[in-house]
C-alpha positions in Angstrom: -13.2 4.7 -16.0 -12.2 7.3 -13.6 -13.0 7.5 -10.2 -14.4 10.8 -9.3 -11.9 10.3 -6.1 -9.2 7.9 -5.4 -8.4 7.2 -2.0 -4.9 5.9 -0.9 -4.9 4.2 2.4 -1.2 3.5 4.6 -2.0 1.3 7.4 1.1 1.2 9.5 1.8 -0.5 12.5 2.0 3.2 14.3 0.4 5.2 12.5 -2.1 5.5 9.1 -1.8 7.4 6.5 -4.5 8.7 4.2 -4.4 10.6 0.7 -6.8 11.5 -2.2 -7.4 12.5 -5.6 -10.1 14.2 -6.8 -10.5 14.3 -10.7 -9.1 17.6 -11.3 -6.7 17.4 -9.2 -3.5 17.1 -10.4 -1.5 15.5 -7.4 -2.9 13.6 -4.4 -3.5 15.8 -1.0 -2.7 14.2 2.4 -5.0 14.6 4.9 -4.0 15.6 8.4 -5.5 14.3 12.1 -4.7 17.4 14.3 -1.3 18.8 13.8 0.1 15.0 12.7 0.1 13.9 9.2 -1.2 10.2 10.6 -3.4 9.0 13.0 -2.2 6.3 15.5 -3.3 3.0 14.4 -5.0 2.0 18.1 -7.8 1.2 19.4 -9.5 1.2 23.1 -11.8 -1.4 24.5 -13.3 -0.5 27.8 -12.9 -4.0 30.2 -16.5 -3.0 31.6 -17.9 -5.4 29.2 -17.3 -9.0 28.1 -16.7 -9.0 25.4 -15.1 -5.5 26.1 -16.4 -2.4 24.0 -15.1 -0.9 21.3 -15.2 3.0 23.0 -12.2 4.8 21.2 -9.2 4.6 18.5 -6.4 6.7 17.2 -6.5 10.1 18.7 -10.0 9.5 19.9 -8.6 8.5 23.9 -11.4 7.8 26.0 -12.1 10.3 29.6 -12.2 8.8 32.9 -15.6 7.8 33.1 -14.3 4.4 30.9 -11.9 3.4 33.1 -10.7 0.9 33.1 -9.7 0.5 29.2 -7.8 -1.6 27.3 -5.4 -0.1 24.1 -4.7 -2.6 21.4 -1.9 -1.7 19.4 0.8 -3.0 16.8 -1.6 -6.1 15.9 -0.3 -5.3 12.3 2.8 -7.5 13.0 0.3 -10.1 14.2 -1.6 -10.6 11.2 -0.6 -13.7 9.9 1.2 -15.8 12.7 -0.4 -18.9 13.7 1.0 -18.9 17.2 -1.5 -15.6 17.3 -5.3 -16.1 17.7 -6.0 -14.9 14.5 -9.6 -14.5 14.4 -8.8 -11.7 17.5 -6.3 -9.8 15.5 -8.9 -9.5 12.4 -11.9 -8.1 14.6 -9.1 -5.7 15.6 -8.4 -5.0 12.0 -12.1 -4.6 11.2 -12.7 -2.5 14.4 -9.9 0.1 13.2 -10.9 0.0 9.4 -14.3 0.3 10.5 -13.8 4.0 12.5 -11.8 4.6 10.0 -14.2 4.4 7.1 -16.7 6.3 9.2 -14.3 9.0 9.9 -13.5 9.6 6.1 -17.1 9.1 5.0 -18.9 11.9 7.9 -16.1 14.2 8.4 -12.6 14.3 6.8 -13.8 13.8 3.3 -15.6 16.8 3.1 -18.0 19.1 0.3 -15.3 20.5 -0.7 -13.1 17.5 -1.5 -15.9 15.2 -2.7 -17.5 17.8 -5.1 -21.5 18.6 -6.1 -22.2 14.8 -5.3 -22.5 13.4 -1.9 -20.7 10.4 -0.4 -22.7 7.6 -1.4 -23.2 9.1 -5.1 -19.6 9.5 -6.1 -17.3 7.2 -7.4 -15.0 5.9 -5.0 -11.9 4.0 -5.2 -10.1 2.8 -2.0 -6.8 1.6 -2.7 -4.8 -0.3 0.0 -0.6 -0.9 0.3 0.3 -3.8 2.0 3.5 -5.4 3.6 6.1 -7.0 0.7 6.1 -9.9 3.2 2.6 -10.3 2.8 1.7 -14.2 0.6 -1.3 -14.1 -1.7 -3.1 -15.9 0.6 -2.9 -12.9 3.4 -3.3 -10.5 1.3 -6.8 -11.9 0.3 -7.7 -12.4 3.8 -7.0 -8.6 4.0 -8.9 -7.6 0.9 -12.1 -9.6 2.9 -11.5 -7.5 5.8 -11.6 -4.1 4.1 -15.4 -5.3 2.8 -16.3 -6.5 6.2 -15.6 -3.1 7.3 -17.6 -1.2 4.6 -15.5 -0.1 1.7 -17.3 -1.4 -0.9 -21.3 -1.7 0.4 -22.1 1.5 -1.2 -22.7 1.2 -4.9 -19.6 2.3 -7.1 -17.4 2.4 -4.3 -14.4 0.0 -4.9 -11.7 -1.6 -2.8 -8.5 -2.7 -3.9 -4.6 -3.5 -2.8 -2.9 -2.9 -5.5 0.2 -2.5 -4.6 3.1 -3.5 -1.5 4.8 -0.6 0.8 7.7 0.1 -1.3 6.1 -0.5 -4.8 3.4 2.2 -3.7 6.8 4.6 -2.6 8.2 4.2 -6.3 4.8 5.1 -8.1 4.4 8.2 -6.0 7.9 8.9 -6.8 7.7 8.5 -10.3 4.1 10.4 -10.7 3.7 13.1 -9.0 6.3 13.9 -6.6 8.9 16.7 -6.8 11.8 14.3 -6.5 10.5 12.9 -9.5 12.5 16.0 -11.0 16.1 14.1 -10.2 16.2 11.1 -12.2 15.7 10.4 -15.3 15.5 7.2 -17.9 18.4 4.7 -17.4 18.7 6.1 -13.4 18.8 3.1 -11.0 16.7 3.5 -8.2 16.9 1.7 -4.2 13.6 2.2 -2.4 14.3 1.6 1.3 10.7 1.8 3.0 11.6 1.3 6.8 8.6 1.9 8.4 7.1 0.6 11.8 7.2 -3.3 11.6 8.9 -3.9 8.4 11.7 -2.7 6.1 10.5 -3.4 2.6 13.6 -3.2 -0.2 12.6 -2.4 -4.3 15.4 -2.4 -6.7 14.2 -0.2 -10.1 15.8 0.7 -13.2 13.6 3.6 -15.1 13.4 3.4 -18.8 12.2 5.4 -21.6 9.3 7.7 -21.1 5.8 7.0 -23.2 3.0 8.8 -24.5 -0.6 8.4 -23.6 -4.2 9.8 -22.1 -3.6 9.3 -18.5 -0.6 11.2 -16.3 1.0 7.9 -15.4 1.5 7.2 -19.3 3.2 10.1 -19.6 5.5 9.1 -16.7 9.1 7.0 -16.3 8.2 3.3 -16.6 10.2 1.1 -14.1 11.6 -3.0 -14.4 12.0 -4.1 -10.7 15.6 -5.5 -10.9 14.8 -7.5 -8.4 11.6 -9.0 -6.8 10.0 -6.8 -3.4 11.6 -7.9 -0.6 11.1 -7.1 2.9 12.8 -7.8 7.1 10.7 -7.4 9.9 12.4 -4.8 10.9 11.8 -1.5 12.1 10.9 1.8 14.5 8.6 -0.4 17.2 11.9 -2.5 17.8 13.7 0.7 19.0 10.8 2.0 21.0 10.6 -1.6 23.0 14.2 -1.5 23.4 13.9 1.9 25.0 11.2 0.4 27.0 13.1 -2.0 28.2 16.3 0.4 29.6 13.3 2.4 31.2 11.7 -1.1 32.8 15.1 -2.2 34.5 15.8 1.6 35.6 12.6 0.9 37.8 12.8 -2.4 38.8 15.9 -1.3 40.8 13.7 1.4 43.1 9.8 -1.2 42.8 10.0 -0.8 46.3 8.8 2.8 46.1 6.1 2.1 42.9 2.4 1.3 43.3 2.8 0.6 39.9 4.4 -2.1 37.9 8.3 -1.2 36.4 6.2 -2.4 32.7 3.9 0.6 33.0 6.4 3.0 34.3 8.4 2.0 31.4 4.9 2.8 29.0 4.1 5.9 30.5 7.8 7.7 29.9 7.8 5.6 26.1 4.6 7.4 25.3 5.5 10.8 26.3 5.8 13.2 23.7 9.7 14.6 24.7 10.7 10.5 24.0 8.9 10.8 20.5 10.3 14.5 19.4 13.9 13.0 20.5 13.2 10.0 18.5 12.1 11.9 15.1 14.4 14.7 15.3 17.6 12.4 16.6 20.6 13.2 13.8 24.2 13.0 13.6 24.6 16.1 15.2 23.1 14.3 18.4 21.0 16.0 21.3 21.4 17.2 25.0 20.4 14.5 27.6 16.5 13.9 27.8 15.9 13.5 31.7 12.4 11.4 32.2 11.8 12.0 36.3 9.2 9.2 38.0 5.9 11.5 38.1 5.2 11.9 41.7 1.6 10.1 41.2 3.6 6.8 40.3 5.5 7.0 43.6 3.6 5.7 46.9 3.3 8.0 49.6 6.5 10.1 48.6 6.7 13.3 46.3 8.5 13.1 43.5 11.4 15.1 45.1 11.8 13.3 48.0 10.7 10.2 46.4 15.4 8.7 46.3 14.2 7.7 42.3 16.5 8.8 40.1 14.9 9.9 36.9 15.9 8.1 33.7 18.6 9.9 31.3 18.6 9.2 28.1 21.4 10.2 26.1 22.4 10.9 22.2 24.8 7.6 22.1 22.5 5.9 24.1 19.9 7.0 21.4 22.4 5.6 18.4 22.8 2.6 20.0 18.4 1.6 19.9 18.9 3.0 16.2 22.2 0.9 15.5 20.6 -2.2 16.3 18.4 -1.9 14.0 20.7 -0.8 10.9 23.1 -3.1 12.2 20.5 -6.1 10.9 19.3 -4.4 7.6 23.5 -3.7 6.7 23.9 -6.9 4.7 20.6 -6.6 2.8 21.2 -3.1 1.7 24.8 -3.6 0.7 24.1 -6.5 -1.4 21.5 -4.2 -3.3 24.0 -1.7 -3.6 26.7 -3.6 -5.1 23.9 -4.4 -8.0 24.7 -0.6 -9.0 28.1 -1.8 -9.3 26.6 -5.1 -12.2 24.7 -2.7 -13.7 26.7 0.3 -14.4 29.4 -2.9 -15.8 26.5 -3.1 -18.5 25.9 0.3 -19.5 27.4 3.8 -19.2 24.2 5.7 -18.4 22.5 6.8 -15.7 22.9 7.9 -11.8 21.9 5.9 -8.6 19.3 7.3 -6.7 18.4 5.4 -2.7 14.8 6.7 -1.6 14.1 6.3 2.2 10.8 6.2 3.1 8.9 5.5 6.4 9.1 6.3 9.7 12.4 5.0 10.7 13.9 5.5 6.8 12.5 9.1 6.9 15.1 9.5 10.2 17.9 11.7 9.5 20.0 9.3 11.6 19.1 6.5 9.5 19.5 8.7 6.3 23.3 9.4 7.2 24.2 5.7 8.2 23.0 4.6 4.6 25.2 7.3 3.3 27.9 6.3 4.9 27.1 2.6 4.0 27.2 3.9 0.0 30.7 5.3 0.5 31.8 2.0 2.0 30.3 0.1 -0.6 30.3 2.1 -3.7 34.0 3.2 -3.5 33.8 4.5 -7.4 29.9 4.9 -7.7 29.4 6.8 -5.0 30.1 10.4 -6.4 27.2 9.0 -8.6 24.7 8.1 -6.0 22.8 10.2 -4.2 20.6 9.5 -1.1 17.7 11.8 -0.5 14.1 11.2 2.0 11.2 11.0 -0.1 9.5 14.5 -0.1 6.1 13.6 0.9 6.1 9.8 2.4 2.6 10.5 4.1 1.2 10.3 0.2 2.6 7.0 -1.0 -0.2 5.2 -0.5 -2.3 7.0 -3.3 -1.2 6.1 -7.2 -1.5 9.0 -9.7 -3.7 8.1 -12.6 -4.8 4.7 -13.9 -2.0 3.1 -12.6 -2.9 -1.0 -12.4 -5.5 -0.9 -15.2 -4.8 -2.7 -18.6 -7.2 -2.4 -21.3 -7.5 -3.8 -24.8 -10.3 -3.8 -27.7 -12.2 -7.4 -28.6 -14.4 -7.3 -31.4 -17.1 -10.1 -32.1 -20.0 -10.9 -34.8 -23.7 -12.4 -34.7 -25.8 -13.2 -37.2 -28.3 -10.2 -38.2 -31.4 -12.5 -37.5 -30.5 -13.6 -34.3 -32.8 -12.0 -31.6 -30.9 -8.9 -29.4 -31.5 -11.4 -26.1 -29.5 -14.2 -27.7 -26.6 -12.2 -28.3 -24.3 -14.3 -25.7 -20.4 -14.0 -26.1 -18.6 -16.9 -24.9 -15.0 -16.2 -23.6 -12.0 -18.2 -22.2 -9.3 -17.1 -19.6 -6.2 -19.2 -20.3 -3.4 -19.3 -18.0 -0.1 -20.5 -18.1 3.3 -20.5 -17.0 4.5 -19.8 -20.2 6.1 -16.4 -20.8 6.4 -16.0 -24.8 2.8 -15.1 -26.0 3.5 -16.9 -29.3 3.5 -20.6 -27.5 0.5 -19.7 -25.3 -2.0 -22.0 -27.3 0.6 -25.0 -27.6 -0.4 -28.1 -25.9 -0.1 -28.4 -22.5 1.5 -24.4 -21.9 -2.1 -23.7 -21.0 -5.2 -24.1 -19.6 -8.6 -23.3 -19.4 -8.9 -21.0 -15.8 -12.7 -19.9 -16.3 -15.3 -19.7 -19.1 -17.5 -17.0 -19.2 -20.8 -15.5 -21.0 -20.3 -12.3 -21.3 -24.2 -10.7 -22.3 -24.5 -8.1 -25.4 -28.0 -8.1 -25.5 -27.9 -4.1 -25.2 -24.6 -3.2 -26.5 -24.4 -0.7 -29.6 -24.0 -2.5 -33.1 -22.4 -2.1 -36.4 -22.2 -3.8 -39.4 -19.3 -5.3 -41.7 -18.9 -3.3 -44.5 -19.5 -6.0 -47.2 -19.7 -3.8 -50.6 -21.9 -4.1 -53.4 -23.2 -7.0 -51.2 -24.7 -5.0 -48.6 -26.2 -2.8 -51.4 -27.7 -6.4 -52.8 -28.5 -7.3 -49.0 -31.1 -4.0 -48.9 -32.6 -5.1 -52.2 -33.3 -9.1 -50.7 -30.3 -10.7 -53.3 -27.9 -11.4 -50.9 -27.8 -12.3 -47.2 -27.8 -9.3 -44.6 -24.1 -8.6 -43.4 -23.1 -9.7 -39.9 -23.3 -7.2 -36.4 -20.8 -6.1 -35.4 -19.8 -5.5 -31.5 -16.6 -4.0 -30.0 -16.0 -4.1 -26.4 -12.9 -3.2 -24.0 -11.7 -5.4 -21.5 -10.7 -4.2 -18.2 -8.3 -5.9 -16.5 -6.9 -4.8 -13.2 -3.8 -6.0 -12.1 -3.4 -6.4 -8.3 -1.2 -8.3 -6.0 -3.0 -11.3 -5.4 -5.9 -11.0 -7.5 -6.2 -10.3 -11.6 -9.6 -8.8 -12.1 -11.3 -9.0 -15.9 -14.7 -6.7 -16.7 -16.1 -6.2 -20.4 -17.6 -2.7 -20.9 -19.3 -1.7 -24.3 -18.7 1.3 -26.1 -21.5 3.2 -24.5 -19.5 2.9 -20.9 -22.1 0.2 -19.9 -20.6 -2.9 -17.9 -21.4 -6.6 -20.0 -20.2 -8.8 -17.4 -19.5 -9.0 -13.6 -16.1 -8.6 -12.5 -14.4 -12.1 -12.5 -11.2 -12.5 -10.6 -9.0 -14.9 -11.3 -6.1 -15.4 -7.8 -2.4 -15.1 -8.8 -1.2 -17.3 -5.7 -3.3 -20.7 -5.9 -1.7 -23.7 -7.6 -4.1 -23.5 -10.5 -2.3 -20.5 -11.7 1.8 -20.3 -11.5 3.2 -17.6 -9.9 4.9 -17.1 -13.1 1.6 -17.7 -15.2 0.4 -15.0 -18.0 -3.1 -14.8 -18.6 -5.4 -14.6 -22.0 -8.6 -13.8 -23.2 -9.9 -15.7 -26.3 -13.1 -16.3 -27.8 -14.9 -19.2 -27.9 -18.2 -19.0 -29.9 
């Protein structure tokens, strides 16, 4: 069942992130877009044409001969919201995983990465993270979108979302990443994944260790404490607050602009000396940033003689667009905290680990407020929890392993004089809300979600080992013993989808994937699901 590659895919509402795993390799690889680890999640239309072309995205910025051109951005935080037009923001979707998917498939997943096959002969898995504030509903409307834009045309090249933001954080964690190396079974474990739009919260506890074939068997296994939860809060808020001290910093010289205060305001928020103080801002603070009003913004004046004071933006001012922010995800993260405090009541084990994640929670500003938040709220835990960055954020997206597949053994029987074509297996999904498998087939705890005929016409055989009456049945005395056929069910767990597949024990596939959605009233959000057979 493995993929000769596994692809993870990030798409913030900045920047996206993209990771992969070859076969043989034993932890995912980032790649990289220039010197960045992401490439800006953007897009440029040119307003030449009605509709207006397509003509650039992420660090592909199109020359003057374009102008003028449009940049869509941040439509991440518009997917959804039905005051949006929402059929604009998912051609923008499309548009960006389109180039995307084009980029990876003719230049960034190269020979080298891909192997002796070629693109369209290997076997591809694209996984996808999503928001925790994401419904079932959305999430499906996303999954559609990934196929419009080409992930899974080519044959044997899947597409999945398997997982939110902060879930995909605490697999990477617990798989393959050298902070793995801190905790241990019994640790409690705060993922804080404050990226872009959102801050996504998922409270773990890590329990015994297993054995298996598959790296992720061999890892910790986690119970979410709590279910994902997530604020739309994050790094974009600060950046349009800065925006906005820029914007009334020019309103009060417009006379002297031939440009609006708005895109005076842009211009200095996109500058790359704004970023590097963002990133790098700590608690040691920084020497004032001075922005000066280009001279080509200023009309008829050089900038020296232009009487515009440039903008100065200083370290507190600098804490006080971050504070904001922390100030409204304070409550959420102390009440998660304090659930250290329950369960340590319980049990004399185990340390407490908070992993920031993101672009904001990777922010060694950020990283020292929470740390400070701990020693407020943990007055005798805190000695016994530690706050670290996740050591590779950038690879979160991609899973290590078979992580999200389940697979069990069914074994069925035919009469020997039944013809191989006739050899149909009829099978029932249950589903119900009820959680103790022994009460599954009591009346009215189930019901009947899909039938399906799953074909064994060309599926090995064996025969049931009957005794001195096979030896009769070879000799005509007694009747031939019934075939025998053993199959594995796949079933792939994702977040608003549960997909089922029968293989045979030749690796051949009996059925067509069937998918059976988690978030519809025919199937509780609580429901377990079943496989029985029927003839």
């Amino acid at each position: 069942m493995a993929a000769d590659l596994v692809v993870g895919i990030d798409i913030g509402m900045t920047g996206t992130g993209v990771a992969y795993k070859s076969k043989s390799d034993k932890e995912p690889t980032a790649l990289t877009w220039g010197k960045d680890a992401k490439v800006p999640t953007r897009l440029f239309y040119s307003d030449r044409h009605q509709p207006p072309k397509l003509v650039g995205w992420g660090l592909e910025v199109p020359d003057d001969s374009v102008k003028p051109f449009t940049t869509r951005e941040w439509f991440k935080v518009d997917f959804g919201n039905k005051e949006v037009d929402q059929a604009h923001i998912e051609s923008l979707y499309i548009d960006f995983l389109g180039c995307l998917y084009r980029e990876l498939r003719d230049h960034q997943l190269t020979p080298e990465i891909l192997g002796t096959k070629p693109f369209e002969e290997c076997t591809i898995d694209f996984l996808f993270s999503v928001p925790a504030t994401w419904d079932p509903a959305l999430v499906n409307n996303f999954k559609q979108l990934i196929s419009n834009a080409g992930y899974d045309h080519v044959k044997d090249h899947t597409a999945h979302v398997t997982m939110t933001e902060p879930q995909a954080v605490a697999a990477f964690h617990m798989c393959g990443s050298e902070s793995s190396d801190r905790t241990k079974d019994g640790d409690k474990v705060l993922i804080i994944d404050a990226g872009g739009g959102t801050t996504d919260f998922c409270l773990l506890k890590l329990k015994d260790k297993f054995h298996g074939t598959s790296e992720v068997q061999k890892s910790s296994q986690a119970i979410e404490i709590q279910p994902v939860s997530a604020r739309e809060i994050g790094s974009v808020n600060i950046d349009n607050d800065f925006e906005d001290l820029v914007k009334e910093h020019a309103k009060s010289h417009s006379g002297l602009l031939h440009i609006s205060p708005e895109e005076v305001a842009w211009n200095i928020r996109c500058t790359d000396r704004y970023r590097d103080r963002k990133h790098e801002f700590g608690p040691e603070g920084f020497e004032d940033a001075i922005f000066p009003i280009s001279s080509e913004i200023i009309q008829g004046k050089s900038g020296s003689l232009s009487g515009i004071d440039p903008f100065i933006l200083t370290d507190t001012t600098m804490a006080s667009l971050f504070d904001a922010q922390i100030f409204q995800l304070k409550g959420e993260i102390t009440i998660l905290l304090h659930e250290f405090e329950s369960m340590q009541a319980n049990t004399d084990s185990g340390r407490n680990y908070v992993i920031l994640a993101g672009g904001l929670g990777s922010s060694r500003y950020f990283k020292g407020k929470v740390q400070q938040l701990v020693s407020e709220s943990l007055a005798e835990l805190a000695g016994k929890t530690e706050v670290f960055t996740l050591d590779k954020p950038r690879l979160a997206g991609t899973p290590v392993g078979d992580l999200g597949f389940l697979t069990f053994t069914q074994t069925t029987t035919f009469s020997p004089d039944l013809p191989r074509e006739k050899r149909i297996w009829e099978v029932a999904i249950l589903t119900s809300s009820e959680s103790d498998t022994e009460r599954l087939m009591v009346e009215d705890n189930c019901r009947i979600r899909e039938i399906l005929k799953i074909n064994l016409s060309r599926a090995p055989e064996s025969f049931e080992s009957t005794g001195p009456r096979e030896a009769l049945s070879r000799l005509h005395l007694a009747r031939k013993p019934d075939v025998v056929i053993e199959v594995t069910v796949v079933a792939r767990v994702e977040l608003a989808t549960i997909e089922f597949q029968w293989i045979d024990s030749n690796g051949f596939r009996c059925s067509d994937p069937i998918s059976i959605p988690t978030g519809y009233e025919r199937l509780p959000s609580t429901g377990q699901s079943a496989v029985y057979e029927l003839s």
